[in-house]
C-alpha positions, 0 to 999 in steps of 0.5 A: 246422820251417817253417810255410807260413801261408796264408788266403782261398784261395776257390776259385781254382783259379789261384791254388791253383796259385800257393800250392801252388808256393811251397810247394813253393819254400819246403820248408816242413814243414807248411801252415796254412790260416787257412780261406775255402778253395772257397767265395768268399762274398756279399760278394767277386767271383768270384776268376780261374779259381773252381773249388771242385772243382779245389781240392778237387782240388790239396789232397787229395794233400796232407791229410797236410801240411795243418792248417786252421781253419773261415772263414766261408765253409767248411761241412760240405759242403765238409768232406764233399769235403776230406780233411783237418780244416777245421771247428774255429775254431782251433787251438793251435800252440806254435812255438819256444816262442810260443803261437799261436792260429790262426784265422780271424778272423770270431770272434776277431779283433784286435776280439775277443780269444780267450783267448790269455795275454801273450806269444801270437800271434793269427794270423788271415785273413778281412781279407784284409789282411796286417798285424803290429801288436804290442800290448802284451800280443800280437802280431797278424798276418795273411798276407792273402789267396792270391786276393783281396788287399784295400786294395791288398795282394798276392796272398801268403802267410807262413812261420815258421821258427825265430821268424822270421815273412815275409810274401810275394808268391806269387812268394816276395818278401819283403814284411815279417819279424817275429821273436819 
């Protein structure tokens, strides 16, 4: 199965689309949103072309494919107009034999440990940051953000397919691969 991992989508109707044709590129099974999906939030600038509403609108069709996780910006209004789960904290993956714990990051994060057991992956959004750092026990990794991509980052995304781990630019570059 092949996992499109994507986080901090905030809006952006541009950059939804973006998303949602590298999704199609990739032929992915299944998307995992690591949550900031229609709201941007006190803190971030307005993203190009913010348009909650035809977000809302791009995702819908695709609540079958969808599994996503609460950020901190997502509220129950939006899930009143989303029509697929978006407010649990996280959520429990086991992938080609590894535990992921995928979540936003605002609770758990690198900083602040989820129970995750020696072995698991805690995979977050939130920084708006890509990263891979193995620690001893885990390993942490970020596919940054679709729309504002933070330190210099890119607009991107991740997969995994068959424990192999990419992190991508919209236009499908690969940037950085990690095997478990």
């Amino acid at each position: 199965m092949k996992i499109f991992i994507a986080s901090d989508i905030h809006g952006s109707s541009y950059y939804c689309k973006e998303l949602l044709k590298a999704f199609e590129n990739e032929k992915a099974d299944k998307i995992l949103l690591l949550g900031d999906i229609l709201y941007h939030g006190p803190r971030n600038d307005l993203p190009k072309e913010y348009c909650p509403k035809e977000v809302i609108a791009l995702l819908n069709p695709l609540k079958d494919k969808i599994l996503c996780v609460r950020g901190n910006c997502d509220t129950e209004v939006d899930q009143m107009v989303l029509e697929f789960p978006i407010l649990s904290d996280y959520a429990l993956l086991y992938i080609d034999g590894v535990t992921v714990f995928a979540t936003h990051g605002h609770i758990y994060s690198e900083e602040k440990l989820p129970p995750i057991s020696r072995g698991d992956v805690l995979l977050c959004g939130h920084t708006h940051v890509p990263k891979c750092t193995e620690h001893e026990d885990y390993v942490y990794m970020n596919p940054g953000s679709v729309s504002i991509p933070k330190e210099d980052s890119h607009h991107g995304y991740m997969t995994h397919e068959n424990g192999l781990f990419l992190w991508k630019d919209l236009q499908g570059n690969i940037l950085k691969e990690y095997r478990k």
